[in-house]
N, C-alpha and C positions, 0 to 999 in steps of 0.2 A: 138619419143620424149617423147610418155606420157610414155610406158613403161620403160624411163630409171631415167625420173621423179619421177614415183612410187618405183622404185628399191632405189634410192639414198634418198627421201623421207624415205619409211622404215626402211632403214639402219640407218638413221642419228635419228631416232625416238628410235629405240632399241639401240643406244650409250646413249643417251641420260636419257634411263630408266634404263641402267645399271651403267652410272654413278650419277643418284641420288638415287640410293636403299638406302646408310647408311643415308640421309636426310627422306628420305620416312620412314625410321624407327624409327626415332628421333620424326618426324610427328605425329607419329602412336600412341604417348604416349598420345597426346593433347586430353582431354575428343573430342572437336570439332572434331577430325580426327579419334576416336578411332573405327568406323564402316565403314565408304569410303575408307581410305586409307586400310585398310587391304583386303576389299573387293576389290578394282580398280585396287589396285598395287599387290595382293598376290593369288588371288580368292578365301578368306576366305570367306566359307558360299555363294560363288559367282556363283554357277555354269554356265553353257549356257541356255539360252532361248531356247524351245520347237522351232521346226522348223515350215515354213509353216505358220505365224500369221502375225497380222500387228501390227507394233512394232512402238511403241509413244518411243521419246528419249525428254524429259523435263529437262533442267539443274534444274531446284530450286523448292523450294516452289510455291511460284507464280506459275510458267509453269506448272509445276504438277496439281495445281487445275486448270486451266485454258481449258485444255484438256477434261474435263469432258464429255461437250455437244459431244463429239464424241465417248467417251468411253460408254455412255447408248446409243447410237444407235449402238454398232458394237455386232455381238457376244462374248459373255464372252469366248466362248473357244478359242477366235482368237487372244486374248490382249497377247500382248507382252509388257513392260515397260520396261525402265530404266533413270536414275537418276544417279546426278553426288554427289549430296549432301545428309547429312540424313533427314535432312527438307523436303527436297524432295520425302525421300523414304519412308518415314513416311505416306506421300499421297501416291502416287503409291500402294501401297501395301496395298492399298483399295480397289482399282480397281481388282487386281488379284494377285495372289498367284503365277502366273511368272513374278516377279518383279525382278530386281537388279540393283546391280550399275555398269555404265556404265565402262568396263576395259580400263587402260590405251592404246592410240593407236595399238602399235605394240604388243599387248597381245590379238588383236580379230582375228589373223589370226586362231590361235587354238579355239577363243573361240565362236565365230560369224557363228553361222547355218544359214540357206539360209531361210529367209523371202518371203513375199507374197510383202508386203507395208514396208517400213520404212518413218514414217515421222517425222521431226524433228522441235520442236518450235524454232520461231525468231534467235538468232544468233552464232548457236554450229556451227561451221563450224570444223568439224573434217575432216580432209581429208580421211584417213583409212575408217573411219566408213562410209561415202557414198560410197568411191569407192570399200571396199570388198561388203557392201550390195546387190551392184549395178551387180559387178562380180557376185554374187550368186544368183542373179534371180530377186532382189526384185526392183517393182517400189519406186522409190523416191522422197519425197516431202518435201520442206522445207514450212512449215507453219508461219506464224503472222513474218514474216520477216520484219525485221527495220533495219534500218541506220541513227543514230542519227547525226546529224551536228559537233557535238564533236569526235565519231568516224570514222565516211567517211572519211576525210583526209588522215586519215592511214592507213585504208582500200585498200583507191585508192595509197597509195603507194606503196601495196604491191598486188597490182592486176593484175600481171604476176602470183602472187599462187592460189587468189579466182577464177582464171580462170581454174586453174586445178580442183579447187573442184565441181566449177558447173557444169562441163563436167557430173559430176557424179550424179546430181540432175533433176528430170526429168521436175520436176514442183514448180514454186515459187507464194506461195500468201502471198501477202506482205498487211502492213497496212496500208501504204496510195500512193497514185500518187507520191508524193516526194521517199519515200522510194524505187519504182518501178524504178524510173529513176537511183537509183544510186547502185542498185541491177544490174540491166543490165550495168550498165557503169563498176562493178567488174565482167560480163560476165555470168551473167544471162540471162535464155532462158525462154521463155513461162511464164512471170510474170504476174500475176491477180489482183485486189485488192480488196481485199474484207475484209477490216474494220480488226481493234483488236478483237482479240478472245477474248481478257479478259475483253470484253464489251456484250460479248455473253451469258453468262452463269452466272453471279455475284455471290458470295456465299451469300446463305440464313441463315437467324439466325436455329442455332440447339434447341435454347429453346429460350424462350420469358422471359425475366428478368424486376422486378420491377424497375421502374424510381425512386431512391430516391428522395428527395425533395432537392432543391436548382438546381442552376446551374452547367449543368454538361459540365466540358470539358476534351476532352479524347487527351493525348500525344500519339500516336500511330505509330508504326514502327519505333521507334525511335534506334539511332546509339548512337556511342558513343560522348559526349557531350553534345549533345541534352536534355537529362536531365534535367541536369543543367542547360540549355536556357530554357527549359521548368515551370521547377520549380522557376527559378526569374521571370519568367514571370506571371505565378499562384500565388505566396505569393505578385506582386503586385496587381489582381486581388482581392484576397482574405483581404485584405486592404482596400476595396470599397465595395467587395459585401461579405458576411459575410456568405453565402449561398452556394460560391462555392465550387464546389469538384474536385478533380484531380484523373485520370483514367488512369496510365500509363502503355505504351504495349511495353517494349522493343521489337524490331525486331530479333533478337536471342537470343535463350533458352542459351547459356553458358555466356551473361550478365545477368541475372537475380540475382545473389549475389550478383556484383558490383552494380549496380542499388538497389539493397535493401537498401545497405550500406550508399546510398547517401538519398535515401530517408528519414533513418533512424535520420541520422545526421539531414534533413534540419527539420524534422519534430520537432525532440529536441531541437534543436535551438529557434524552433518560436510557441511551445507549442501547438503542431497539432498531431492528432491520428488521425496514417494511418495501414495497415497491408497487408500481403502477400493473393491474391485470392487462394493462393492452400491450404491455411488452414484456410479460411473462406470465403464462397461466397457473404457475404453480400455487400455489397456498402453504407454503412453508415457514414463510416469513411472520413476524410476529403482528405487523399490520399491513392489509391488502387492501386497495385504494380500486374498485371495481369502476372502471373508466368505461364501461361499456352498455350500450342500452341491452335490455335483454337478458342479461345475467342474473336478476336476482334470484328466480323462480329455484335454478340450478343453486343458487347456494344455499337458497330456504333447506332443500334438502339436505345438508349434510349439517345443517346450524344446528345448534344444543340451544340456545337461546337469543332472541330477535329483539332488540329495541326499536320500534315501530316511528320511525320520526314522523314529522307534521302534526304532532299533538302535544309537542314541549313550548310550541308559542301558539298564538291563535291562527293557525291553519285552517282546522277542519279535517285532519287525521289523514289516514290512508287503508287501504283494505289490507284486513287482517286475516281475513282468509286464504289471501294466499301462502300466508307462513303456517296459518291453522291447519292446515290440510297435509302436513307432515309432520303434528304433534308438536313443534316448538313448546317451550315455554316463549310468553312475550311480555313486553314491558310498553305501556305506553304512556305518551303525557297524557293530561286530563283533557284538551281541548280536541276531539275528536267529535266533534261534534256534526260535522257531513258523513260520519259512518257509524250512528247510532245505531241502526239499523243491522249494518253487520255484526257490530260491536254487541249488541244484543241475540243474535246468533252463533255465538261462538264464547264455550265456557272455558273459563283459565284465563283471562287474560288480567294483567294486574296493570293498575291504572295509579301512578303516582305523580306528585310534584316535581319540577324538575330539580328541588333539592334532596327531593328522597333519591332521586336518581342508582348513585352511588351506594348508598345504604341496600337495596334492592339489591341489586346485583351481587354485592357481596355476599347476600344472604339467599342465592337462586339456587341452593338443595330443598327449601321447602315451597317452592313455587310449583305449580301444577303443569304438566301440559296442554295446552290450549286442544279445543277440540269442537269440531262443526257441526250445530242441532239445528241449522236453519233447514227451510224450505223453500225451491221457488220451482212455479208451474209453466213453462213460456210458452205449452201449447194452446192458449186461449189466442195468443200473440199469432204464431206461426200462421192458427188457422185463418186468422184475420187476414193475415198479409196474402195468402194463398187463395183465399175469397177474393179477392179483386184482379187477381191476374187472368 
């Protein structure tokens, strides 16, 4: 049964990538797609991973840094990565010089060398990718595994297939006792729990930057619209306290023009001098427009207060610990819902509509500082990985 599952799986995976190539090429032009797609779908600049290592697979940004605490304890010649995004690969490829992005399914039969370890963050469930890993030698571990309340449902309704994937999975640690139970309920074996990894490790500021004067609040990870909720929420702020400044971090590098544009406009509007951080680092101005990947950690620290985007529309939130971890006050929407988990880790933070938005902020002398009670263990992890080398 499994082997005629994986024959019919493959098959339906390479129709599949042969009838989206003229979409994959149309793709390919989008600045956003102009490095993944040619590398996942073409193997430009893509080649195979060295054999024989132990291979981290991180869909994003986030995942990517998250992985760290196990990358400086493993040896450098053993790192294998890959990445599905270039956000992602941009990190990765700090770590090691065998970096790529992850190929489309039915394209790792040719390209997937036989591994030591593969271990995979939270929830890539590639079927291929575990089970050739698994075929070619390598132990297997799905790491910081979640199952959100919003996605289990469908999960579990298609958990006649998660049950084929875990066959291929040796070991699950998951982030909390909820997620464990409903990991094993889509047929998971050998579940552990041991805390968010992305509680483990928190990124450190890379330079120490001066506090300007006034009140500082930073929009940060923000999507599209958010902005705009951001900014009427700031110009009523700035109506009352005369002092305040806005620090906005779009969440992807291909809004950063859109997002200028708007800045631009509200700035002219209501006779406010703001400018772009990639052509001037100061923070003097009344709105700063952080054009740069990498910067937010550096501003968390100097921030008085964070509004956390990706939870003002149904996103799925963003990690709150990394502003938690200098005491912010934070504000987030309500749909946070991929970082329960965190979000349950860390006291203060205040969770409103995005019409209370405004109201909140005005009223951020009796909000608390945000502060971090979680725990995560990654030595059960380590030793695993270090067991098979």
């Amino acid at each position: 049964m499994e082997k005629l599952f994986f024959f019919l799986y493959s098959t339906l995976m390479a129709v599949a990538y042969v009838a989206a190539l003229p979409f994959l090429l149309l793709l390919a032009l989008k600045q956003k797609y102009h490095l993944s797609i040619p590398a996942r779908f073409f193997f430009r600049k893509n080649g195979p991973l060295k054999s024989d290592g132990v291979w981290f697979h991180s869909c994003s940004f986030g995942e990517a840094l998250a992985i760290k605490p196990f990358v400086v304890q493993l040896p450098q010649d053993q790192l294998r990565m890959t990445t599905t995004t270039q956000t992602g690969f941009e990190v990765v490829k700090g770590y090691t010089g065998q970096s790529r992005f992850l190929p489309f399914e039915p394209l790792l039969f040719g390209w997937l060398k036989p591994q030591k370890v593969l271990v995979v963050m939270e929830a890539e469930f590639w079927y291929l990718l575990f089970a050739l890993a698994k075929k070619r030698g390598a132990k297997t571990l799905l790491i910081n595994a979640r199952m959100s309340d919003r996605s289990f449902p469908k999960y579990y309704r298609m958990r006649w297939f998660y049950a084929h994937i875990f066959r291929y999975i040796d070991e699950v640690y998951a982030q909390t006792s909820i997620d464990k139970e409903r990991l094993e309920l889509l047929g998971a074996g050998k579940v552990r729990v041991t805390g968010n990894i992305k509680l483990a490790n928190l990124p450190t500021p890379t330079k120490i930057l001066q506090k300007p004067a006034g009140f500082i609040v930073c929009g940060a990870s923000t999507h599209e619209g958010e902005e705009r909720l951001i900014l009427d929420a700031y110009m009523k702020l700035k109506a009352e306290q005369e002092d305040a400044r806005l620090i906005l971090v779009p969440r992807h590098p291909e809004r950063f023009e859109k997002v200028a544009d708007l800045i631009a406009e509200v700035a002219k509007d209501h006779s406010l001098q703001w400018h772009r951080y990639s052509q001037s680092e100061t923070l003097q101005d009344d709105i700063i427009l952080i054009d740069r990947l990498g910067e937010l950690v550096n501003i968390y620290a100097i921030t008085d207060i964070v509004i956390l985007g990706g939870a003002f529309a149904p996103i799925g939130g963003h990690n709150a610990a990394e502003a938690a971890q200098f005491g912010c006050k934070i504000i987030s929407g309500p749909h946070y819902f991929n970082q329960k988990d965190i979000f349950g880790a860390i006291e203060g933070i205040t969770v409103v509509e995005a019409s209370s938005l405004s109201r909140r902020l005005l009223g951020h002398g009796v909000l608390k500082a945000a502060k971090i009670k979680g725990h995560t263990n990654l030595a059960p992890i380590i030793e695993s990985i270090k067991a098979a080398l």
